[in-house]
N, C-alpha and C positions, 0 to 999 in steps of 0.2 A: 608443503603441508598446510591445511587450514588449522586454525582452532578458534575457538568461542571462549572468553572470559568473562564471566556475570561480575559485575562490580554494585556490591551490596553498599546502600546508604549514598550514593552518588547522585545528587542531586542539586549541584551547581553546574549549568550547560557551558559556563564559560570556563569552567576546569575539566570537564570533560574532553572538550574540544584541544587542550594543554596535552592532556595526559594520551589522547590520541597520535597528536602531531609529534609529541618525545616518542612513543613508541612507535613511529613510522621510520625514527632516527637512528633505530638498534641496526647494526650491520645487519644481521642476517633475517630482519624483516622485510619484505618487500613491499606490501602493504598495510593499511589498518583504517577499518571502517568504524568507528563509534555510531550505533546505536542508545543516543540518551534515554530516548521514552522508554528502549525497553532494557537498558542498564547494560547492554550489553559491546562487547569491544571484541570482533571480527579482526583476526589474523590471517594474511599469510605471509609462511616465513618459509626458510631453507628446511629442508627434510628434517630430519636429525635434531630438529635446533631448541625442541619443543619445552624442555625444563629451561634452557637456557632465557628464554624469551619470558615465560613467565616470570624467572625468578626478575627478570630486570621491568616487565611491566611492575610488578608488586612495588620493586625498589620506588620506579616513577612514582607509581600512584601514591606510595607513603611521605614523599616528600612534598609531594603535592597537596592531597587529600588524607592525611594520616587514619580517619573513620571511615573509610571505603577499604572493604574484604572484597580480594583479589578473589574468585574459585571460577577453575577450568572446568568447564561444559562437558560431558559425556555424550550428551544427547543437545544439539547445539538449541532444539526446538525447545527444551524442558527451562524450566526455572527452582533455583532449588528451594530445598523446604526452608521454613523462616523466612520470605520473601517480605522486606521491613517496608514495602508500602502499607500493609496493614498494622503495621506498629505507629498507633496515635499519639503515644506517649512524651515523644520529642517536642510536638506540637503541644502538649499541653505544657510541659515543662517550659516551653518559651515565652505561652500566652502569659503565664502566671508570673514569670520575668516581667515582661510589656507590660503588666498592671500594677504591678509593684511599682516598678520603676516610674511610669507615668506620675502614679499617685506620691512619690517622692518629688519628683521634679513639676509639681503642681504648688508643693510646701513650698518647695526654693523659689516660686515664684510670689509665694505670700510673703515669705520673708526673704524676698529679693535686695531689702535695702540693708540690714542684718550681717553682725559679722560673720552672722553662720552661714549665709548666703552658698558663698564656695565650698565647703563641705558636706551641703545637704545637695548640692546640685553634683559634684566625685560623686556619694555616694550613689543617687540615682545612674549615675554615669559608668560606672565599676559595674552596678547591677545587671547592668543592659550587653554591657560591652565588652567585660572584662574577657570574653571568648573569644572577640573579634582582635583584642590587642596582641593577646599569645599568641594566635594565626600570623596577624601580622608580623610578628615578633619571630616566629621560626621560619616565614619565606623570605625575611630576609638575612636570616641566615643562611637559608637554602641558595640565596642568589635569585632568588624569582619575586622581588618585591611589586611589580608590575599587577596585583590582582584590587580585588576589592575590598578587602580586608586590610589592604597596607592605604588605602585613599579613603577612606572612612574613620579608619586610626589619624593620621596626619591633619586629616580635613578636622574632624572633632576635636582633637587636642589642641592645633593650632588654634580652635578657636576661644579654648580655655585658654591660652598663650596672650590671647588679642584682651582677652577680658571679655569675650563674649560665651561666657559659661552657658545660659540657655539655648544658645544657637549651638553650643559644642553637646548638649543631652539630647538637642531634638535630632539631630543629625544623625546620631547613635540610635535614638529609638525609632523612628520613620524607617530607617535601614533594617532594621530587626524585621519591623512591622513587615517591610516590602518584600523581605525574603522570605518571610512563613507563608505569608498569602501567596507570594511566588511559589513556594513549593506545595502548599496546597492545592492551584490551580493543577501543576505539573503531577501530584499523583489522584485528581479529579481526571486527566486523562488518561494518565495509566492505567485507572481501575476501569475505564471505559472500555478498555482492549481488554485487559487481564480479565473480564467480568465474560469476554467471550470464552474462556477457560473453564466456563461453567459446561460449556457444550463437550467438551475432550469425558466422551465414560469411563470409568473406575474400573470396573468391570466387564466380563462378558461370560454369560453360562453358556457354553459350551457343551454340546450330545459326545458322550464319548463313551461308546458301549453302551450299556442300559443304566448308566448316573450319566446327569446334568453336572458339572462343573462349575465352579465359580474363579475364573481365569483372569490374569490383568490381558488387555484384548490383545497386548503387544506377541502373547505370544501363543494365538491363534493362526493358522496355516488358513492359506486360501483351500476350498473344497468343502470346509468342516462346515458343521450344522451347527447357531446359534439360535436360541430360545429368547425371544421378547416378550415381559411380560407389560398391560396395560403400564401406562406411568414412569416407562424407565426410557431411557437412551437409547438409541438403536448405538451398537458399539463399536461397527464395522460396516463397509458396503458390501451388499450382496442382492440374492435374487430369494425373492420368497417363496418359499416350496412348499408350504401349507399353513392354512389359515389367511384370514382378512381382517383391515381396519385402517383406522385415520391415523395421518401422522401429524403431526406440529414441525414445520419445514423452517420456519420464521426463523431462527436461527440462521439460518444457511440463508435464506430468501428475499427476506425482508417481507414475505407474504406470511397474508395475516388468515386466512383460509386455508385448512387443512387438507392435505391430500388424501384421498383414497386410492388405497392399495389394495391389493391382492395378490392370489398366487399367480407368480409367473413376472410380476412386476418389481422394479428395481430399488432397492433404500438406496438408502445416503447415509452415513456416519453422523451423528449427531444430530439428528431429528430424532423427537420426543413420540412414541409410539402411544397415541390418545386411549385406544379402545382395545382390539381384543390382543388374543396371544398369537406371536405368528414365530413359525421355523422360518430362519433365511439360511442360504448357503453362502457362503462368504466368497467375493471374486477377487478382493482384494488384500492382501497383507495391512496391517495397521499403518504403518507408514509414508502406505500411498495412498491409503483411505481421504476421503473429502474431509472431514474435520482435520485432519492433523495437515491435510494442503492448507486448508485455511485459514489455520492459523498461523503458518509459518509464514504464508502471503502477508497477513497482516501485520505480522509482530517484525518481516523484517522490511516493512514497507518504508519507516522513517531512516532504516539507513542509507535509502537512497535519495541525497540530497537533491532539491531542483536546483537551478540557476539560483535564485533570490537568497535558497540558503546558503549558497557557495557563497556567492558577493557579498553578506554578513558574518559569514567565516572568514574571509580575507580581511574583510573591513574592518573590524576588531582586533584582528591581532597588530594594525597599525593604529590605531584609533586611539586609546588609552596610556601607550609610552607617548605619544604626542602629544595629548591632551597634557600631558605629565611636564612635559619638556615647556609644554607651550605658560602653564602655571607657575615653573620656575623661573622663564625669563620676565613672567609677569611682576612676580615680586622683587626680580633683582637690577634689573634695567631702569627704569623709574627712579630706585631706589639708587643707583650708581649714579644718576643724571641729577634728579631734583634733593636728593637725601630723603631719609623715612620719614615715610606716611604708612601710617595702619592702614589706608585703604588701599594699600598696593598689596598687603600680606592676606586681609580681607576679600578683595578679588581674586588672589591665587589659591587659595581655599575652597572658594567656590569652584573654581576651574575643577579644583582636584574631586569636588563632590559630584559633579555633572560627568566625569570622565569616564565613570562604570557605565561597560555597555551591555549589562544585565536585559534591559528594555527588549533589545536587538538580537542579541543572541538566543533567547530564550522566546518571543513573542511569536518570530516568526517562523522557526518549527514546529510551537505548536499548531502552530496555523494549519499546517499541512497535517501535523497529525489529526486534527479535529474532523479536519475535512475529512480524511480515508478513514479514521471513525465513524462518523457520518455517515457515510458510501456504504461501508461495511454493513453497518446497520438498517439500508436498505439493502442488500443482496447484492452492491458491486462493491470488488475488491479491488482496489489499484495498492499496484505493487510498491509506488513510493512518488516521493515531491515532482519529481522529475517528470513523472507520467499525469501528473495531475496540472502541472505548465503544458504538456502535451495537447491536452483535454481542452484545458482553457484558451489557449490557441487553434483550436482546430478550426480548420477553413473547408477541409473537403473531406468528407465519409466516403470510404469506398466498404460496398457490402458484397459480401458473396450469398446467392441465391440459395440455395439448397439448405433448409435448416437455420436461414437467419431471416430473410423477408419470406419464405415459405414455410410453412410448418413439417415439412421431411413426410406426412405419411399420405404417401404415393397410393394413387388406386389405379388399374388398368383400367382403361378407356377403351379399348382399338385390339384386335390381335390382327395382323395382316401376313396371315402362312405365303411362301411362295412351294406349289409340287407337295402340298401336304395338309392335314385336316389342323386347324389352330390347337387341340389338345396333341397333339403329336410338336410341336411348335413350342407348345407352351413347355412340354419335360423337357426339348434340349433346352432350353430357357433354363430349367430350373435344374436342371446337371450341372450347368454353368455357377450358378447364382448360389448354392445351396450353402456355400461355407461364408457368404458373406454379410456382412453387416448393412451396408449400404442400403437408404430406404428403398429404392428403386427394385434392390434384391428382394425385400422383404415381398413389397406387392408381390412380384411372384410368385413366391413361395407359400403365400398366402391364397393364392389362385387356385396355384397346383393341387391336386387331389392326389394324395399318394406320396410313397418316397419313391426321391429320384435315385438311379445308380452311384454308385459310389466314384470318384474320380479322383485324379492328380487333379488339383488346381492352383491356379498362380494366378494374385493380381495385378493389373495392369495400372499402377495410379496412372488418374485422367483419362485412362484410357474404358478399361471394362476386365473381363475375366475371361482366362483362357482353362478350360479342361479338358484335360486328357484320361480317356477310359479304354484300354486296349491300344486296339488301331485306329481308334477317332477321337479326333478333336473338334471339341466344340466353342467357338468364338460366341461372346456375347459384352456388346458393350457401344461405343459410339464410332461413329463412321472411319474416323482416326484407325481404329482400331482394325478395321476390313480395310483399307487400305495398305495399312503398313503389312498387311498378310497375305493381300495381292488378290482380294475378294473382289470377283466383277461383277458388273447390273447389280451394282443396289441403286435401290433409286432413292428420288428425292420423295419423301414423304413431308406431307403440307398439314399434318394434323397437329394443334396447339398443345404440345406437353412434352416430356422426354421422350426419346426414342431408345430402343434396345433393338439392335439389330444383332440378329441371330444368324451364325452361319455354322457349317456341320464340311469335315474334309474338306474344306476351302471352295466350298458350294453354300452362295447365298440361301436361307433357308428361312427367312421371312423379318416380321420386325412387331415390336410390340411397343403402342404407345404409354406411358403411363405419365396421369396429369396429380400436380402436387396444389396444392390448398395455399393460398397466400397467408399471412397471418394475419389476423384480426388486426393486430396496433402496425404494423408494418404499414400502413399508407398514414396513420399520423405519423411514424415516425419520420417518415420522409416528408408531411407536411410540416412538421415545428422545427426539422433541419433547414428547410429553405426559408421559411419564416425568419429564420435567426440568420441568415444568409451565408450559410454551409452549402458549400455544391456537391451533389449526390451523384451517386457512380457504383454499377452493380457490374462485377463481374460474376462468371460463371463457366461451368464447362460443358452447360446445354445445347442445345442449336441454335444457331440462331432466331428461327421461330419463335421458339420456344421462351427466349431472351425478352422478344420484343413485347409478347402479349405480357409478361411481367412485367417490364418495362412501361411501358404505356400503360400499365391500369394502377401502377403508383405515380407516377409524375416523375421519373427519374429523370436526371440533367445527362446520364451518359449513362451509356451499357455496352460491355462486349462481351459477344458470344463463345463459344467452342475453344475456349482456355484451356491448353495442360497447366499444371503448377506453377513450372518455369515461364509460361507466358503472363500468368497472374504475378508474377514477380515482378516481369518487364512492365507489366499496362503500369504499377504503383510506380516503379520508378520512375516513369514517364510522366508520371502525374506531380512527383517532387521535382523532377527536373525541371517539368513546366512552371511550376510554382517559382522557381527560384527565376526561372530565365525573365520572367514578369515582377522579379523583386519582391515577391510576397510573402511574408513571412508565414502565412497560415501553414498549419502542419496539418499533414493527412493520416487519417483514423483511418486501419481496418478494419471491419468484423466480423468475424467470421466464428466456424463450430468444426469444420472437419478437421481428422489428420491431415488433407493436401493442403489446408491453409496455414498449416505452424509454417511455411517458409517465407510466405506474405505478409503474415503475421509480425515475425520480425523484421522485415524489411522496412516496413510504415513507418512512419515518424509514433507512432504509439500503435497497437494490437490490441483490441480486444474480443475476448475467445467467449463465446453462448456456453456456459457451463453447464446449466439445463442438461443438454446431450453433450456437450461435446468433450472432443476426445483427449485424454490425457496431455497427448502430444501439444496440442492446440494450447491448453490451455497453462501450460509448461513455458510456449513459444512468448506466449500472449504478455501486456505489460499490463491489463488489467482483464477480470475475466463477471460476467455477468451471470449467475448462479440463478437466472431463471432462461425461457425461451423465450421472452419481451426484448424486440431490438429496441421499445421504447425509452427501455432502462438506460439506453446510450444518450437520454433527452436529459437525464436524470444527473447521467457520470457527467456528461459537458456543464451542466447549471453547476455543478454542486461544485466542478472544478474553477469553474469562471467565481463563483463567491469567494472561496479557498483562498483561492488567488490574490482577488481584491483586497482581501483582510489583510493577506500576510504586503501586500504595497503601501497600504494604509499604516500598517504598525512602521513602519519603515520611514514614510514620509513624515509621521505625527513626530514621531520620537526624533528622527535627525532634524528636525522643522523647531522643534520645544527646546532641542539638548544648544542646537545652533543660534539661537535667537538669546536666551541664557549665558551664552560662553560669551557671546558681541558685549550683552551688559554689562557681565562681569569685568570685562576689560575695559569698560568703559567707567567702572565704578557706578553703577545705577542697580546693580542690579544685589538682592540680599542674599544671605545664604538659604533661608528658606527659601526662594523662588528655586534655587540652585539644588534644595532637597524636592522640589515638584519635581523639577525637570530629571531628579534620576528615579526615585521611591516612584513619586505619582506617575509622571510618565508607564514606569515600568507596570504601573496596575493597571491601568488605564489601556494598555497595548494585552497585555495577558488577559482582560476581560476582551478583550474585542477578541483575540484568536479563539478563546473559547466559544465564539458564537460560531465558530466554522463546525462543533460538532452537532449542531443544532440543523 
């Protein structure tokens, strides 16, 4: 069984990562994915197990976290009411603590020489801290003294022990300081995402009989007629059946130009209807609607970790019992050997203040969230860290033609009848063609004058369409297709575009060419990919022909023609195996828009699916999906993923570079405890401002 637990007020990443690992420990869990950004904690357990597992997450979380509310999800995608990132209050209550306290421990420095000295510097130090000692105070009763709260307690008091009272209030207040702004940055990105919740409509009026309704849209049925008026949310996708106007797509898009629609033209769930009033008929249930896809892409994009934040996950949980262990043989060793010196208890204090790796666990998630924030708010959504290492590594784009460097709407060029006038030629064409989606169907059908008979039909992926009407069948689709059916004399046709070869009772019966439109950015895109030195690579399941004049008129490095699915599987793995047997770590992108592409899709080292048109399936398969028809947008996913990246190496190298050069000192007695409060407060602001430029 799955479940979903929202964990309200949870905003320490290094107890989240605790309260995850304890709940992975339950017998009958099997898994458990912590989502921080979006508070949420992903189960799966044993069938049956479902109160059991709660009641022992809550136990966890209370010994851990005692101010995190445990509540189980209904609707794994929702967040419930009271969501305390908009609760400021905390934050002010703290600032107002930091001021006070400051302004106390400013006096103790005026009358530093003063018997009052130590009791004005307690008090500022009670003021600040006194939360942090009872924390500390009850995980070590819990057995879990290993956190932050027990090494900021020890580090400050120790140093009220040594006689250094000001280094034992600043250490307390720089710690305060580093966590609010810490959690400030961390719900600065939250409200980034949560802010896309604006787009999810409230409502939707609903035609039902001769009154309009006012319905939550969840529990609208596909078929029904909803009513958009100027200024409100489209609240469902569907097809518009009367009326026209502009939409605000930006949301979804990242585009800043408004669409025009009309009847007969498709919405999207959460685009802003600008101008007039239009009826749509609804093709989708709410829960597979585009809004509610894309939010659930985004909101569960952070639980999937990359490499760099696995390796900070690891690293941490050995990092600070070390750091720990390494502090007390600092102070007791020396001290066994030469007898006491303060500066042996002086440097293991430090040790113990450097230890929190706050910095590290929290800097470089956000990194990635920033980034796929970022993305999102251009119109690409990558589904998690892991796809945005993907990205940032990629060496070789392979693209499928139809719909991704072509723009899909096919015009007939050519009708070549064999024993028959071209509009006799063109209906079996369109008997065949008449239930299907595919652009190439469409030109048809768009040709044909008239409705065609009605038929049995079945489609052929990669192949075409077969229909049956009676005692005839009529074949239409690519040569594949007349072969496997034992159709002879077709010839080879030399005209530049698809072909549709038509056969009627297993009698060749002519063939129709249809040529498709390259896209406008599709030869920069495959200019700034080799620019950047990505090798480029189209597959497709056209003719070859057909392949090459697309080919050759963007500069492609590779292209193979007349692919079923299962070959467009083999050419990608072909292309990872090459990679690997040449030792090259570069990872291969696919892109693609159709349904025959969800299986290449997944195969690729990353997938990314043309949302614009494409098909649920697709973009289901897909690891990230581009919500327009610009393959340029993939210039956009690799930059943003390459920055992303860089930030989250940077926070990584500055902090282990700062924390490591500090711990040498401190052992060496050179180094003070303030340097020892840089290296973990400043450090840590210093790294969470730079992830934050990843949403930029």
């Amino acid at each position: 069984m799955e479940m979903v637990l929202y964990m309200k007020n949870l905003d320490c990443p290094n107890c989240a990562e605790k309260i995850r690992a304890e709940t992975e420990r339950i017998p009958f869990v099997k898994k458990a994915d912590m989502n921080f950004m979006a508070k949420k904690l992903s189960i799966t357990a044993a069938d049956e197990s479902g109160e059991a597992v709660l009641r022992e997450v809550r136990r966890i979380t209370a010994s851990m976290e005692p101010d995190v509310e445990v509540t189980l999800l209904e609707n794994p995608a929702s967040i419930p009411a009271g969501n305390d990132d908009d609760d400021s209050s905390d934050v002010k209550t703290m600032a107002v603590r930091i001021a006070v306290s400051a302004a106390v421990f400013i006096a103790g420095l005026i009358f530093r020489d003063s018997s009052r000295a130590l009791w004005i510097f307690l008090a500022a130090y009670f003021i600040i801290g006194l939360d942090v000692l009872i924390t500390a105070g009850k995980n070590i009763l819990r057995g879990r003294p290993f956190d932050e709260c027990f090494l900021m307690a020890v580090a400050s008091l120790g140093a009220f022990f040594i006689g250094e009272y000001p280094e034992g209030v600043a250490v307390m207040i720089l710690y305060q300081l580093g966590e609010t702004l810490q959690d400030c940055a961390v719900r600065r990105s939250r409200k980034s995402v949560s802010s896309l919740m604006d787009i999810r409509p409230d409502v939707a009026s609903v035609k039902r009989g001769d009154a309009v309704e006012q319905v939550p849209p969840e529990t609208v049925g596909t078929g029904e007629i909803i009513v958009v008026k100027a200024g409100e949310k489209i609240p469902l996708d569907g097809i518009i059946v009367s009326g026209s106007t502009t939409a605000d797509t930006s949301a979804l898009t990242g585009e800043s130009v408004p669409a025009r629609l009309a009847e007969g033209d498709e919405v999207m769930s959460g685009c802003v209807n600008l101008s007039g009033l239009i009826e749509v008929r609804v093709t989708k249930p709410f829960g597979e609607s585009t809004v509610t896809k894309i939010l659930e892409l985004v909101e569960n994009a952070s639980a999937k970790k990359a490499r760099t934040e696995q390796f900070i996950t690891r690293f941490a949980r050995w990092y600070t019992p070390c750091v720990v262990i390494a502090a007390l043989l600092l102070a007791i060793v020396p001290t066994i050997v030469s007898g006491y010196d303060q500066r042996y208890v002086y440097g293991a204090l430090s040790f113990l203040v450097v230890s929190c790796p706050c910095a590290l666990v929290i800097s470089v998630p956000l990194s990635f969230f920033g980034g796929i924030g970022g993305a999102s708010a251009k119109g690409i959504l990558i589904k998690g860290g892991v796809t945005m290492e993907q990205l940032a590594d990629c060496g070789t784009v392979v693209f499928d033609k139809t719909g991704t460097l072509t723009d899909g709407t096919f015009d007939i060029t050519e009708i070549i009848p064999v024993n028959r006038s071209e509009k006799e030629l063109l209906g079996l064409a369109a008997i065949a063609e008449q239930a299907s989606n595919h652009p190439a169907a469409l030109a048809v059908m768009r040709r044909f004058d008239g409705v065609p008979d009605t038929a049995e039909i079945t489609e052929l992926a990669g192949r075409g369409v077969k229909a049956v009407r009676g005692g005839q069948t009529v074949l239409a689709g690519n040569k594949k297709l007349m072969e496997e059916n034992g159709i002879a004399d077709v010839p080879r046709v030399e005209s530049a575009g698809t072909v549709i070869f038509v056969a009627e009772n297993s009698s060749y019966a002519g063939a129709i060419v249809i040529s498709d439109k390259i896209k406008e950015d599709a030869a920069k895109t495959v200019s700034e990919l080799k620019k950047a030195g990505i090798r480029t690579v189209m597959l497709t399941g056209d003719r070859q022909s057909a392949a090459d004049v697309t080919a050759k008129k963007l500069g492609l490095d590779e292209w193979h023609a007349e692919l079923l699915p299962d070959g467009k599987v083999k050419a990608v793995e072909e292309i990872i195996e090459k990679n690997i047997r040449k030792k090259k770590k570069n990872k291969t992108i696919f892109i693609g828009d159709g349904i025959n592409d969800a299986p290449v899709l997944m195969r690729a080292d990353a997938g990314v699916a043309m949302g614009g048109i494409g098909s649920d399936a697709a973009i289901e398969a897909a690891d990230a999906v581009i919500m327009t028809d610009e393959p340029s947008k993939l210039i956009e996913a690799v930059r943003i993923s390459k920055k992303t990246k860089a930030i989250a190496v940077q926070n990584i190298a500055f902090s282990l570079a700062v924390k490591a050069a500090v711990l040498v000192l401190s052992a060496l007695g050179l180094a003070t405890m303030w340097s020892a409060v840089f290296a973990d407060v400043g450090v840590c602001l210093i790294a969470v401002a730079n992830a934050l430029r990843a949403k930029n």
